[in-house]
C-alpha positions as CSV (number, residue, x, y, z in Angstrom):
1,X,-21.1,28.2,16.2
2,X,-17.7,29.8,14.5
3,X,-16.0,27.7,11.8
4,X,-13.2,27.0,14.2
5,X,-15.5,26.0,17.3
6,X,-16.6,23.4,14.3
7,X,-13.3,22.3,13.3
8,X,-12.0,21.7,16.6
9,X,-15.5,20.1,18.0
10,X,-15.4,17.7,14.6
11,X,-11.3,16.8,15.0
12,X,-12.3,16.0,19.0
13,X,-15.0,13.3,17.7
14,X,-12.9,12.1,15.1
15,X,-9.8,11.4,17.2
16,X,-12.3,9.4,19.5
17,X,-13.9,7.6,17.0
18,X,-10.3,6.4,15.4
19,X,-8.9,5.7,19.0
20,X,-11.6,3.2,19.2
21,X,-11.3,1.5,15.7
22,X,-7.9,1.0,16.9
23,X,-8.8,-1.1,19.7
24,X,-11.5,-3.4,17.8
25,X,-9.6,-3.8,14.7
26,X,-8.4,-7.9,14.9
27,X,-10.4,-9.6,12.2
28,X,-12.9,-12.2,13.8
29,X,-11.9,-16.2,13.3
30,X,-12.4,-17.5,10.2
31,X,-12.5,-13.9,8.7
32,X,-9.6,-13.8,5.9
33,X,-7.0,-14.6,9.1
34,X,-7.3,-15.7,12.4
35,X,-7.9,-13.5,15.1
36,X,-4.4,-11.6,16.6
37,X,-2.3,-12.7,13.0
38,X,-3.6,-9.4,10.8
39,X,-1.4,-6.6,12.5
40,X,-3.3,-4.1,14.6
41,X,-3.3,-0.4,13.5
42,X,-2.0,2.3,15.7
43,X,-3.6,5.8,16.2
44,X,-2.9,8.6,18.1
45,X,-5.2,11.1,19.7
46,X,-5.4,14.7,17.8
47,X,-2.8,16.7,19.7
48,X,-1.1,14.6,22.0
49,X,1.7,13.6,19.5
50,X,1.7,10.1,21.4
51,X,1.5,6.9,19.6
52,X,1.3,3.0,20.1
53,X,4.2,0.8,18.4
54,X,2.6,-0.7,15.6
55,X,2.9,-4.9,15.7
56,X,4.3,-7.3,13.3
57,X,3.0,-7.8,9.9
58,X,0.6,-11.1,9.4
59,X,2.7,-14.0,8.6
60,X,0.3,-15.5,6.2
61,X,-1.3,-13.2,3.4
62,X,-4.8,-14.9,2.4
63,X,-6.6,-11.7,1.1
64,X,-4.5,-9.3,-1.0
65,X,-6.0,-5.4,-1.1
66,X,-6.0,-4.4,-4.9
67,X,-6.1,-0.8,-6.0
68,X,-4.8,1.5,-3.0
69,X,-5.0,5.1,-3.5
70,X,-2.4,7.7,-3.0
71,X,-4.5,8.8,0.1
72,X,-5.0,4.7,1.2
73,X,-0.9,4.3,1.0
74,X,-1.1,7.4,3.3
75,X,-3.2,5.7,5.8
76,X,-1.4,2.7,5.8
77,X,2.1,4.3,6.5
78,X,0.7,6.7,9.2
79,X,-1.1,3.6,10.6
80,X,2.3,1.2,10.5
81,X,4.8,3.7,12.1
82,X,2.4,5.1,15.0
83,X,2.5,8.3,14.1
84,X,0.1,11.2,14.1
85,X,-1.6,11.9,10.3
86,X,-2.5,14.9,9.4
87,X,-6.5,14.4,10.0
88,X,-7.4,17.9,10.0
89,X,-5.5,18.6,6.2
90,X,-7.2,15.8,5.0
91,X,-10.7,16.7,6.5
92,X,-9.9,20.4,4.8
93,X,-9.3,18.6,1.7
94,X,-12.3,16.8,2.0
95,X,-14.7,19.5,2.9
96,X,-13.6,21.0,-0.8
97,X,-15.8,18.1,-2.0
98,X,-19.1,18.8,0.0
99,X,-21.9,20.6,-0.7
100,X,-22.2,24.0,0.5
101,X,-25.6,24.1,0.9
102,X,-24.8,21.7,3.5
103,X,-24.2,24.6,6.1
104,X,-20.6,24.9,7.6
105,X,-21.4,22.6,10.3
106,X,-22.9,19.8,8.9
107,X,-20.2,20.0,5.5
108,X,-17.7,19.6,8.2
109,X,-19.3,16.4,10.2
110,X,-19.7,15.0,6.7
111,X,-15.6,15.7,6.0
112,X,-14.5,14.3,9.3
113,X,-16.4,11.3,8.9
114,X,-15.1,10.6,5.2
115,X,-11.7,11.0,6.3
116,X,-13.2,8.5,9.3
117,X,-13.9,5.8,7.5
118,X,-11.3,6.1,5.2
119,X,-9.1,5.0,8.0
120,X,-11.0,2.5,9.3
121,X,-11.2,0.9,6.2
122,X,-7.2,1.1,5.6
123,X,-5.3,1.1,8.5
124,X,-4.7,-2.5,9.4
125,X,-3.7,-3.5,5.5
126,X,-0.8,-5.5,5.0
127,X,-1.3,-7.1,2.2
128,X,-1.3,-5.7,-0.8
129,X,-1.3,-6.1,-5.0
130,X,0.9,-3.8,-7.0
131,X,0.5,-4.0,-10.8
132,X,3.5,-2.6,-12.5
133,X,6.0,-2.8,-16.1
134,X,7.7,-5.8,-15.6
135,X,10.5,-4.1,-17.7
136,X,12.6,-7.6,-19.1
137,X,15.6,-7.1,-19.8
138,X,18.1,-9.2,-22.4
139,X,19.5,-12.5,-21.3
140,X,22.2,-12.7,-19.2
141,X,24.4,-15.6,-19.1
142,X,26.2,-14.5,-15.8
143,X,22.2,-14.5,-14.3
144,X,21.0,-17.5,-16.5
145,X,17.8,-16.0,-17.5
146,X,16.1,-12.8,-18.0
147,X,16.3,-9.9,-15.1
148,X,13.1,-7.8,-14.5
149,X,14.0,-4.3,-14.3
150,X,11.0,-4.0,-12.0
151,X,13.1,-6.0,-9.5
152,X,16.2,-4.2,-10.0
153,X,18.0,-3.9,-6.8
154,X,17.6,0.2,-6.7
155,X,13.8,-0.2,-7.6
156,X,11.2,1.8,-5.4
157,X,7.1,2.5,-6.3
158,X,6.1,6.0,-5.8
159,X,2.7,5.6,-4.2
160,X,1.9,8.2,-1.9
161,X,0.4,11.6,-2.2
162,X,1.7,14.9,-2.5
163,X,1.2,15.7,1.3
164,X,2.6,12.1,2.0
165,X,5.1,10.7,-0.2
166,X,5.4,7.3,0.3
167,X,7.4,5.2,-1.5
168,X,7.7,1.4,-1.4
169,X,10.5,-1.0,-2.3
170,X,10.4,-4.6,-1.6
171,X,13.3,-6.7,1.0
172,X,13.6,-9.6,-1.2
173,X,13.4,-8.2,-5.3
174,X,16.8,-9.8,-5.6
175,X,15.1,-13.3,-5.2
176,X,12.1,-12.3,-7.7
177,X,14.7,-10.3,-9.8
178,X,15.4,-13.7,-12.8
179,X,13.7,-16.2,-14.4
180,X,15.4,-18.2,-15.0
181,X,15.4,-20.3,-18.7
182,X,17.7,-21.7,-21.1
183,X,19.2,-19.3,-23.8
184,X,17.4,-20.7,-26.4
185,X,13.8,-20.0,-24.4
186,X,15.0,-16.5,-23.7
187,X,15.7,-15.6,-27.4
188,X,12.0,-17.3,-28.5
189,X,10.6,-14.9,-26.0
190,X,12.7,-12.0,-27.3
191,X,11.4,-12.2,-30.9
192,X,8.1,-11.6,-29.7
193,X,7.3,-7.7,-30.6
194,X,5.2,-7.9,-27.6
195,X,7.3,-9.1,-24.7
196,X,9.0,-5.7,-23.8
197,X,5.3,-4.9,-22.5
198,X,4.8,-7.5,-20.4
199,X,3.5,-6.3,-17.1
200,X,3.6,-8.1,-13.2
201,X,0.9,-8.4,-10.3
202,X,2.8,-8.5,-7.7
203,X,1.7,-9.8,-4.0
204,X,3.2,-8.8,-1.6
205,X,3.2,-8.3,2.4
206,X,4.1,-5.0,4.0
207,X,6.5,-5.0,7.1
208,X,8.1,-2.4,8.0
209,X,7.6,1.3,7.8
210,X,9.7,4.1,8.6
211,X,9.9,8.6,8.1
212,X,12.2,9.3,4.8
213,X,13.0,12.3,3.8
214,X,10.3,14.4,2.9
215,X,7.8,11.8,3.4
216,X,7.7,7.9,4.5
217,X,9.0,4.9,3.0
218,X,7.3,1.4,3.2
219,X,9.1,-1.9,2.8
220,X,7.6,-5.4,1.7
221,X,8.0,-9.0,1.0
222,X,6.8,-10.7,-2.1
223,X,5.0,-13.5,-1.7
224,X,4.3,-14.5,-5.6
225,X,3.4,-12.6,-9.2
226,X,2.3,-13.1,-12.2
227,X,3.9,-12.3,-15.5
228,X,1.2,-10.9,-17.9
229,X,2.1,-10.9,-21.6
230,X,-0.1,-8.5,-23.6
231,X,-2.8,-9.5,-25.6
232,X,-1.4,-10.1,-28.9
233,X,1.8,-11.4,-27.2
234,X,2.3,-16.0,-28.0
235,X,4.0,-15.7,-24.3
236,X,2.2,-17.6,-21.7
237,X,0.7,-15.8,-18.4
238,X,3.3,-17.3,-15.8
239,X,3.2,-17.3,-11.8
240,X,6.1,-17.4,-9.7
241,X,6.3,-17.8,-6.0
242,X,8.9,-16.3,-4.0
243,X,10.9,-16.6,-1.1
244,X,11.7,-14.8,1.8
């Protein structure tokens, strides 16, 4: 069997095998959410260009995926907006990684099904942890507090990959943007050599996703973070819930 026999067999089995994740993805009851609250994910079958609306994002967040990788932020946008990803670039990129001694055919089974369960492990997340640079700025009397430049209303994460930009910027930084404190809290906090470092885990719920210029753009809610000082740093760790 040609190379391209293979391909196109192996992108025919993957499209099925995806189509039917899609329709048993709702977590059981009792399972991190309720069954029907964790949004479903949406595929499309290889080469139809047809695609499912995605639903609404859980309401409640109980489990918070940590550690998304440029390809996982890829999955997740593809799997939000509906639309078709790119399943035989990535399978290519992941028969780079296989052995060769594998045989073309079998190296290629092994690449569709990475690229497989790499979806199925991804496409219905919604809930996600971002750890960032909280970036504090000065006091500001007009804000009464300090702002976090991490919040700053023009702020957006890079996270995607180089096939797949994806940035993501959150609805409501605006209400996470200050803490607020009196002057005289803010200016302890400033003599700390260690407070510019300070760092955030944010926790957050995606809900929206949408194509962006050369790539996709993702938008969230925070739910709550914590403010990290760093080690040597007299600051306490602080956690701050946020709202809508």
């Amino acid at each position: 069997m040609s190379v391209s026999a293979i391909r196109a067999s192996g992108l025919a089995l993957m499209a099925g095998a995806m189509l039917l994740a899609s329709c048993n993805d709702a977590a059981p009851a009792g399972e991190g959410e309720p069954a029907g609250t964790q949004a479903a994910a949406t595929t499309a079958t290889a080469g139809t260009g047809t695609a499912v609306p995605p639903a609404a994002a859980p309401v409640n967040c109980d489990n918070y995926a940590d550690g998304l990788t440029p390809r996982d932020w890829a999955v997740v946008y593809y799997a939000m907006t509906g639309l078709t990803p790119p399943r035989e670039q990535w399978a290519d990129e992941a028969l780079v990684s296989m052995d060769r001694s594998l045989g073309a055919e079998e190296a290629w089974k092994r690449a569709n099904a990475q690229v497989d369960a790499q979806w199925i492990a991804m496409q219905g997340t919604r809930c996600i942890k971002l750890r960032t640079s909280a970036n504090p700025g000065a006091y500001d009397p007009g804000l009464g507090g300090i702002p976090f430049g991490a919040f700053a209303p023009d702020a957006y994460y890079p996270l995607g990959e180089n096939t797949t930009p994806v940035s993501l910027t959150f609805r409501n930084a605006g209400a996470a943007r200050v803490w607020k404190m009196s002057p005289d809290r803010a200016a302890a906090l400033r003599a700390d050599s260690w407070w510019s470092s300070a760092s955030l885990i944010i926790r957050a719920r995606l809900i929206a996703a949408r194509p962006s210029g050369n790539g996709g753009a993702i938008e969230a809610e925070i739910v709550s973070f914590d403010l990290e000082p760093p080690e040597y740093s007299r600051a306490a760790r602080e956690t701050f819930t946020v709202s809508p």
